[in-house]
DSSP file (Angstrom, degrees, kcal/mol; ACC not computed):
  #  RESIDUE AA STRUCTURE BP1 BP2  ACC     N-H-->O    O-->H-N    N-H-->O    O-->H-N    TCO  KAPPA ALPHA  PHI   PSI    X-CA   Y-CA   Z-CA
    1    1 A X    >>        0   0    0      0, 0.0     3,-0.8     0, 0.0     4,-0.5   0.000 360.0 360.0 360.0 -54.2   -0.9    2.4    9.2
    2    2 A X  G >4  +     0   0    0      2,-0.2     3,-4.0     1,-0.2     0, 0.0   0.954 360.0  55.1 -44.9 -58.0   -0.5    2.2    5.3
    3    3 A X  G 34 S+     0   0    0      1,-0.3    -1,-0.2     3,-0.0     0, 0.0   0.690 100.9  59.3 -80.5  -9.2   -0.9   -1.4    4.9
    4    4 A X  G <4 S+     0   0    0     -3,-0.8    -1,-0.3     2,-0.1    -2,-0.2   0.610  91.3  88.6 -79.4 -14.3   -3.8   -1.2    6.5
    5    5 A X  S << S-     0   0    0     -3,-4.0     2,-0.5    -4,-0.5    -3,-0.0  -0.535  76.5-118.7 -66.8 142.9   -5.3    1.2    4.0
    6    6 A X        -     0   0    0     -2,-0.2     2,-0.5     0, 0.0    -2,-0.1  -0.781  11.0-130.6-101.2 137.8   -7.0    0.0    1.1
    7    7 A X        -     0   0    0     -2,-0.5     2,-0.3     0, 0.0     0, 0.0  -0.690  24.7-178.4 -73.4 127.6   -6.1    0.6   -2.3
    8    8 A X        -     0   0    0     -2,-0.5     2,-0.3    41,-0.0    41,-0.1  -0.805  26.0-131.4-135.2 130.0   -9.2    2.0   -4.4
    9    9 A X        -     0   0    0     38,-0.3     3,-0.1    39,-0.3    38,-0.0  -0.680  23.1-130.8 -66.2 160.1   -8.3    2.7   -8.7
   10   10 A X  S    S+     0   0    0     -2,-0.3     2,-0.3    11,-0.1    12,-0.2   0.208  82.7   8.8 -94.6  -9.7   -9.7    5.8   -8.9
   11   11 A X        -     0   0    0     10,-0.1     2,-0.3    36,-0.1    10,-0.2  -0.915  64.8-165.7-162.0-179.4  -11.8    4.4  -12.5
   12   12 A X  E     -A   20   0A   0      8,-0.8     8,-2.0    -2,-0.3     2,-0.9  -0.968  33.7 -90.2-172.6 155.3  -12.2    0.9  -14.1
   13   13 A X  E     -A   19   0A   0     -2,-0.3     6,-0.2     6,-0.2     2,-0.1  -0.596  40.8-147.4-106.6 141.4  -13.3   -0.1  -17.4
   14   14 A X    >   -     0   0    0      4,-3.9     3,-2.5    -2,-0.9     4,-0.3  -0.530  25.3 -89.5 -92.6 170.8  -16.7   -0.7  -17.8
   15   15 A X  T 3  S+     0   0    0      1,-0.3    63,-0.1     2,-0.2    -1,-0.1   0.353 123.6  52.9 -13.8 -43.9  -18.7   -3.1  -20.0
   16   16 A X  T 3  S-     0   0    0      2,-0.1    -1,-0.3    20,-0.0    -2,-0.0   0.460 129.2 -96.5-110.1 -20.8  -19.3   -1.4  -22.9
   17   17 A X  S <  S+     0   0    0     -3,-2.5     2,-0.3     1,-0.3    -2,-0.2   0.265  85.4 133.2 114.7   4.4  -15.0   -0.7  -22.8
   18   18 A X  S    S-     0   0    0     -4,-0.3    -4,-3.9    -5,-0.1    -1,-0.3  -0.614  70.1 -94.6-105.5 161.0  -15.6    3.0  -21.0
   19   19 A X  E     -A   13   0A   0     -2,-0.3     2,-0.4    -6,-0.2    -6,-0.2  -0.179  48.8-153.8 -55.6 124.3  -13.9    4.6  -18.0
   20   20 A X  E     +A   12   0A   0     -8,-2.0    -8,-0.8     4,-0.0     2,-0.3  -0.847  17.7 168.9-100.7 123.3  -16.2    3.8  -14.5
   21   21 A X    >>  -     0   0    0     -2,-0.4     3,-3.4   -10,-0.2     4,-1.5  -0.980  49.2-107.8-167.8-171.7  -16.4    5.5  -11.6
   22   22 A X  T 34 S+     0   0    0      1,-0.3    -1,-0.1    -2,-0.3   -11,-0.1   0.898 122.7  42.5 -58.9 -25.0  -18.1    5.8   -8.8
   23   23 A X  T 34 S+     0   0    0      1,-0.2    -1,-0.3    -3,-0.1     4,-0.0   0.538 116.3  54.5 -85.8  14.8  -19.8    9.2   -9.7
   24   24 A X  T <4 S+     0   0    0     -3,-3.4    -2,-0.2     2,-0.1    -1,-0.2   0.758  92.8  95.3-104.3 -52.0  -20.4    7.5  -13.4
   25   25 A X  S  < S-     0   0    0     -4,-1.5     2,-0.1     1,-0.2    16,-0.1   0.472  93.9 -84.0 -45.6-166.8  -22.2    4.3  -11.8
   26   26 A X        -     0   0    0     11,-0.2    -1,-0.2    14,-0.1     2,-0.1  -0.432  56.1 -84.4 -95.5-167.4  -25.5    4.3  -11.6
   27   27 A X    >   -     0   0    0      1,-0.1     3,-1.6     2,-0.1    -1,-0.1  -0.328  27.8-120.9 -80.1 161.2  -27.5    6.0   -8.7
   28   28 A X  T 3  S+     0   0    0      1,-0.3    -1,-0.1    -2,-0.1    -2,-0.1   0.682 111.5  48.4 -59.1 -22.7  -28.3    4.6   -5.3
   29   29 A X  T 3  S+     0   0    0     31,-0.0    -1,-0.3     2,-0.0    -2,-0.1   0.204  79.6 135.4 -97.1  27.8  -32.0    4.9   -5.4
   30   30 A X    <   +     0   0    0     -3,-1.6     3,-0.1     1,-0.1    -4,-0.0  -0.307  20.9 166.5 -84.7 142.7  -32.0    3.1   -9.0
   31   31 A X        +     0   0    0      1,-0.2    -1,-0.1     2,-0.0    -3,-0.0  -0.088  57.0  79.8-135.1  47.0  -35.0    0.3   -9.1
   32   32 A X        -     0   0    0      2,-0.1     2,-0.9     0, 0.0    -1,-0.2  -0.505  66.0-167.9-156.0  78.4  -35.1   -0.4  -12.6
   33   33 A X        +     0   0    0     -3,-0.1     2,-0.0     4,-0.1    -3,-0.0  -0.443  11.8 172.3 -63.3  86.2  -32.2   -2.7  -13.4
   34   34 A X     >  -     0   0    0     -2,-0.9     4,-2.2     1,-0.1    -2,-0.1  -0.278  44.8 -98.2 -98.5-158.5  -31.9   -2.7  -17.1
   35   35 A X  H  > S+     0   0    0      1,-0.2     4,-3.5     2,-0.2     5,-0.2   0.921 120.2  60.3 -80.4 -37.4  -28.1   -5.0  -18.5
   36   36 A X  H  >>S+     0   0    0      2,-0.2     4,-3.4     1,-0.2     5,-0.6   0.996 105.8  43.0 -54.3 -58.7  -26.2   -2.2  -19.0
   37   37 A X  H  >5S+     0   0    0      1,-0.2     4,-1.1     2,-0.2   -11,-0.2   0.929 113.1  58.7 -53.9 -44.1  -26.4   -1.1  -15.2
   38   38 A X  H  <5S+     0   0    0     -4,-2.2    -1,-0.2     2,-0.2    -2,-0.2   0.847 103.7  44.8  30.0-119.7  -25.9   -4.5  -14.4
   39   39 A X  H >X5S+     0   0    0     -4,-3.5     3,-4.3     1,-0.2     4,-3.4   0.894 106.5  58.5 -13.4 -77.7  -22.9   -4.9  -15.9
   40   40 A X  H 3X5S+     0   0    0     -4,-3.4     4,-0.9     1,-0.3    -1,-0.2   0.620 108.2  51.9 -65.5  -8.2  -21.4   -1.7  -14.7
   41   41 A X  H 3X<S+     0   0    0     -4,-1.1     4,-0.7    -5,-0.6    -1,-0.3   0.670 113.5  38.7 -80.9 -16.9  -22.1   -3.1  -11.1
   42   42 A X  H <> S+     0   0    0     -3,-4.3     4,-3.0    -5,-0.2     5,-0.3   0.787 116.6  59.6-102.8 -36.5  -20.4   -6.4  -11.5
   43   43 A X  H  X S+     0   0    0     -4,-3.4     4,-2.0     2,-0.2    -2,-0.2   0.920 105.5  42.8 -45.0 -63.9  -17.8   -4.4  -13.4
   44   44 A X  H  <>S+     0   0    0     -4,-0.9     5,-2.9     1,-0.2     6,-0.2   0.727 116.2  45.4 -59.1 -48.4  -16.9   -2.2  -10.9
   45   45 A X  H ><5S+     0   0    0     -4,-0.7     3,-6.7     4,-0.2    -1,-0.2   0.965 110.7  59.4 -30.8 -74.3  -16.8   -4.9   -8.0
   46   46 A X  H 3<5S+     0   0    0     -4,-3.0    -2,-0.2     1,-0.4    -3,-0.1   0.891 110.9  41.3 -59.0 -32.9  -14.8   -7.2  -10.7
   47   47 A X  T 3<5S-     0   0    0     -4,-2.0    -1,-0.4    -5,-0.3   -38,-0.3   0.311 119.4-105.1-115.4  34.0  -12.1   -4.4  -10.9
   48   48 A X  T < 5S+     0   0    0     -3,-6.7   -39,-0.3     2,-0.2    -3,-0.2   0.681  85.0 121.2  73.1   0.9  -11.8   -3.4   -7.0
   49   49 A X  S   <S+     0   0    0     -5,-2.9    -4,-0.2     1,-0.2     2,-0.2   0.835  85.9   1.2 -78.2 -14.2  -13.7   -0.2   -7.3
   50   50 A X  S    S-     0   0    0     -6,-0.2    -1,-0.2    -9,-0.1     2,-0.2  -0.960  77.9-131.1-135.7 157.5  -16.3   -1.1   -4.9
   51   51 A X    >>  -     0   0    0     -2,-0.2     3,-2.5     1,-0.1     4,-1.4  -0.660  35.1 -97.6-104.5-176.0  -16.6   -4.5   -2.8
   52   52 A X  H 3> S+     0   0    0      1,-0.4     4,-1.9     2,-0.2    -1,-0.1   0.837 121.1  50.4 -73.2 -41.0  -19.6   -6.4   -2.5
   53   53 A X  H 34 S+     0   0    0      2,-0.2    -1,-0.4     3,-0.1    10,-0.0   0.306 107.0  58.3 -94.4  31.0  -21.0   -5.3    0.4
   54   54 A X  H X> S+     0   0    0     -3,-2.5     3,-2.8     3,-0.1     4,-1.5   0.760 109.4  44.4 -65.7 -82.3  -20.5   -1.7   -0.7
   55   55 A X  H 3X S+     0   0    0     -4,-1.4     4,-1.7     1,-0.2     6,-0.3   0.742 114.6  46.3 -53.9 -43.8  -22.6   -2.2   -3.7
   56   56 A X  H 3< S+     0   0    0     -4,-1.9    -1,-0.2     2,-0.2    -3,-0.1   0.644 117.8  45.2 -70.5  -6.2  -25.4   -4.2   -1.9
   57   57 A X  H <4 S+     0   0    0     -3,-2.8    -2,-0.2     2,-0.1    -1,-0.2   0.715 117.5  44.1 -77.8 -37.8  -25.4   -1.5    1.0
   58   58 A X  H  < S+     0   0    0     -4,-1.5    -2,-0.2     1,-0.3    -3,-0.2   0.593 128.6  27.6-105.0  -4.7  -25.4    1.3   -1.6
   59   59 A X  S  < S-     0   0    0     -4,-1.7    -1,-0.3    -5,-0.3     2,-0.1   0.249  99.9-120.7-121.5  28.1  -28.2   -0.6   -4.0
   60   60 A X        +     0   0    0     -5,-0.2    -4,-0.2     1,-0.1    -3,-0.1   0.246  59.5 152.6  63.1  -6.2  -30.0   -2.4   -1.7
   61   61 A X        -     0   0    0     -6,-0.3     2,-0.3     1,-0.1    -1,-0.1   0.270  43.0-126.0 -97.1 133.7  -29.2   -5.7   -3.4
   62   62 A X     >  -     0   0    0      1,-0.1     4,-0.8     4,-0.1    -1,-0.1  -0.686  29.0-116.1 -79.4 149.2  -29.0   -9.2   -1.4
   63   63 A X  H  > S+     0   0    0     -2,-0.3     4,-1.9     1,-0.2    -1,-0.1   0.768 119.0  52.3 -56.9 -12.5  -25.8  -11.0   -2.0
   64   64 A X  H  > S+     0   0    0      3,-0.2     4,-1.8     2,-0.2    -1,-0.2   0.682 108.4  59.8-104.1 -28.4  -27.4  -14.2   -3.8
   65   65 A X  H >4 S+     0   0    0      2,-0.2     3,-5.4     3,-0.1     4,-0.4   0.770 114.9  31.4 -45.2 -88.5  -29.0  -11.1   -6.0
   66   66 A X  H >X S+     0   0    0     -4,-0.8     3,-2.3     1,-0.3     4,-0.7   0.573 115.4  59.4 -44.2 -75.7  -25.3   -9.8   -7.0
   67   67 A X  H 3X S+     0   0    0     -4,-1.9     4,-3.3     1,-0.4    -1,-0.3   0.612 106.3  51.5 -57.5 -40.6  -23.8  -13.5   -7.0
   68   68 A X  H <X S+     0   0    0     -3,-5.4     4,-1.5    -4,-1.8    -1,-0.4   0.868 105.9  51.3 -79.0 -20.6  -26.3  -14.2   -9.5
   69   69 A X  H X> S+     0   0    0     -3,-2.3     4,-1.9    -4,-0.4     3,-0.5   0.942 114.4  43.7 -23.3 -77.9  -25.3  -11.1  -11.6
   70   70 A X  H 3X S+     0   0    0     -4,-0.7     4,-2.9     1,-0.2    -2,-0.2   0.930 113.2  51.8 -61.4 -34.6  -21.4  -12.2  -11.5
   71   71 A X  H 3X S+     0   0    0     -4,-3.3     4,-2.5     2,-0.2    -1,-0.2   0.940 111.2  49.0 -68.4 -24.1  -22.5  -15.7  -12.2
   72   72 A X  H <X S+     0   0    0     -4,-1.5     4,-1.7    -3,-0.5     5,-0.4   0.975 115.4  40.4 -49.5 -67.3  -24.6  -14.2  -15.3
   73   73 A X  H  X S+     0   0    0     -4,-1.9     4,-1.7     3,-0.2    -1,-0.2   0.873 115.7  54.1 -63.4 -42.4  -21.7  -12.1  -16.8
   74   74 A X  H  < S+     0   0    0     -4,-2.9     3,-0.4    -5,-0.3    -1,-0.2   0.892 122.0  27.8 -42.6 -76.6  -19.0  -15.2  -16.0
   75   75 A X  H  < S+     0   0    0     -4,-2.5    -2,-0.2     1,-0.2    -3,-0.1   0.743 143.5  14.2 -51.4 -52.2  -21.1  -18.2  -17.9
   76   76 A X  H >X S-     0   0    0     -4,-1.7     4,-1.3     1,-0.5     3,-0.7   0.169  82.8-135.8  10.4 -87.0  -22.7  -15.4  -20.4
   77   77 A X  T 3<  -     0   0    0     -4,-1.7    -1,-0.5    -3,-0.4     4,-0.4   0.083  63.7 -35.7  67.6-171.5  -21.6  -12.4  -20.7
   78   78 A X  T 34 S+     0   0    0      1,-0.2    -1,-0.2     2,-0.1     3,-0.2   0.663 134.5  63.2 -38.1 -26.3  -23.7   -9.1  -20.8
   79   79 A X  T X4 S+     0   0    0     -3,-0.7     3,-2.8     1,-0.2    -2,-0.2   0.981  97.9  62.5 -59.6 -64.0  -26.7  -11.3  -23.0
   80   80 A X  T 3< S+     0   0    0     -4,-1.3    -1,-0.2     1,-0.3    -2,-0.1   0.712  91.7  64.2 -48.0 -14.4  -26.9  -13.4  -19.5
   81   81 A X  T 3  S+     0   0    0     -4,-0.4     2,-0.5    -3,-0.2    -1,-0.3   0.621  77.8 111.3 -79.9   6.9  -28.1  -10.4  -17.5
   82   82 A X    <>  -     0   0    0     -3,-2.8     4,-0.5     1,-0.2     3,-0.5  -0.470  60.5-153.5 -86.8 155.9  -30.9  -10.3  -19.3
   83   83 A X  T  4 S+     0   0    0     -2,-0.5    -1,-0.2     1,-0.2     3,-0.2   0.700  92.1  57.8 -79.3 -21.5  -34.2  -11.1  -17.6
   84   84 A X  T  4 S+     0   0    0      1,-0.2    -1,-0.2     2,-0.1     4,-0.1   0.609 112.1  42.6 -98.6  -8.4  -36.1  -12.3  -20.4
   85   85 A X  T  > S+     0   0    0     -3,-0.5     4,-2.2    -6,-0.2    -1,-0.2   0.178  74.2 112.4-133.2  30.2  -33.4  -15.1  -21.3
   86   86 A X  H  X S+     0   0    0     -4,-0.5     4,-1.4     2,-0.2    -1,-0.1   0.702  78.6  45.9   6.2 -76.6  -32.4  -16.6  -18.4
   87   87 A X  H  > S+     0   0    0      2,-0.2     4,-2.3     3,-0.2     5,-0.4   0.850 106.5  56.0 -55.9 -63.1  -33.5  -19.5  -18.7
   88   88 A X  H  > S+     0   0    0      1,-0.2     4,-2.9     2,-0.2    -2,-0.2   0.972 114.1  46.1 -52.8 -69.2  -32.4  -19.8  -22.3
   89   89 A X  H  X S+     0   0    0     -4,-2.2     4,-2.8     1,-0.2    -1,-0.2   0.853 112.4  53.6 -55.1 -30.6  -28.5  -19.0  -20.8
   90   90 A X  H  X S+     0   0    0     -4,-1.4     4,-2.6     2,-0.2     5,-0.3   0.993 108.7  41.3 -45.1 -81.4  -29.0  -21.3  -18.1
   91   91 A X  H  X S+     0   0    0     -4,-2.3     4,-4.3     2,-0.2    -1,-0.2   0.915 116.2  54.7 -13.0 -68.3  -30.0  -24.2  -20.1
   92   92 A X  H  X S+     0   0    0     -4,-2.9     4,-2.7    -5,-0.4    -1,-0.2   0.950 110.7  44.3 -42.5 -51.5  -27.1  -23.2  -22.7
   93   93 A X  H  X S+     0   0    0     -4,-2.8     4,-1.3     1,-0.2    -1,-0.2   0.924 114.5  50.2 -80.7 -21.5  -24.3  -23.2  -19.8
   94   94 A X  H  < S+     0   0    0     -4,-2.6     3,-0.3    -5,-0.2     4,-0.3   0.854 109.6  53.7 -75.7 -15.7  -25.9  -26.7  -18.4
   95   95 A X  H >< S+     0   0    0     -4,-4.3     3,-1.8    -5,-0.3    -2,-0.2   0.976 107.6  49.1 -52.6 -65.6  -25.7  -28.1  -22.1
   96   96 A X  H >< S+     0   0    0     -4,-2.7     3,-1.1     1,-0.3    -1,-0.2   0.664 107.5  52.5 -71.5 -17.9  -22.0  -27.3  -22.5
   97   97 A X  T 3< S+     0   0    0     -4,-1.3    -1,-0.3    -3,-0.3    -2,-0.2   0.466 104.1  56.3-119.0  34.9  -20.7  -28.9  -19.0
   98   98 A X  T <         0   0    0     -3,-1.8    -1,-0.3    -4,-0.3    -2,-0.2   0.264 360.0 360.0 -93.5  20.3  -22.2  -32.0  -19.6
   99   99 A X    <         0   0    0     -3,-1.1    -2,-0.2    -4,-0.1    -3,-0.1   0.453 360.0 360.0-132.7 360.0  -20.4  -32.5  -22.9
């Protein structure tokens, strides 16, 4: 019976370096995706507090949305979520792994 339970932390540290948890993320109806919130979604995933198809049930989110999220934050960091430089990190991370 146990091992079939999953272990949840009860918080995780978020982006910014502060304690996450689920009633700290952001809300379920949120439609205005700025970096910080982001973050604290790939964050939270990244440290086992929710899994990926909790967080794309609970924001509505496709998976190739979030996968592009985590890939942002890998190559990135927080800078990559942003929407208005994309492109610019894109470019940047294809630069570096042809040389």
């Amino acid at each position: 019976m146990i091992e079939n339970q999953k272990i949840r932390p009860a918080m995780v540290v978020g982006p910014l370096g502060e304690p996450l948890t689920i009633e700290s993320l952001p809300a379920p109806q949120t439609t205005r995706w700025v970096v910080r919130r982001k973050a604290e979604v790939v964050a939270a995933v990244n440290g086992g507090l929710l899994s990926i198809d909790e967080v794309c049930e609970r924001y509505t989110l496709t998976l190739e949305e979030f996968a592009s999220w985590q890939r942002a934050v890998d190559r990135s960091g927080m800078q990559g979520l942003r929407v208005t430089r994309i492109q610019h990190y894109r470019d940047l991370y294809e630069r570096q792994l042809k040389y």
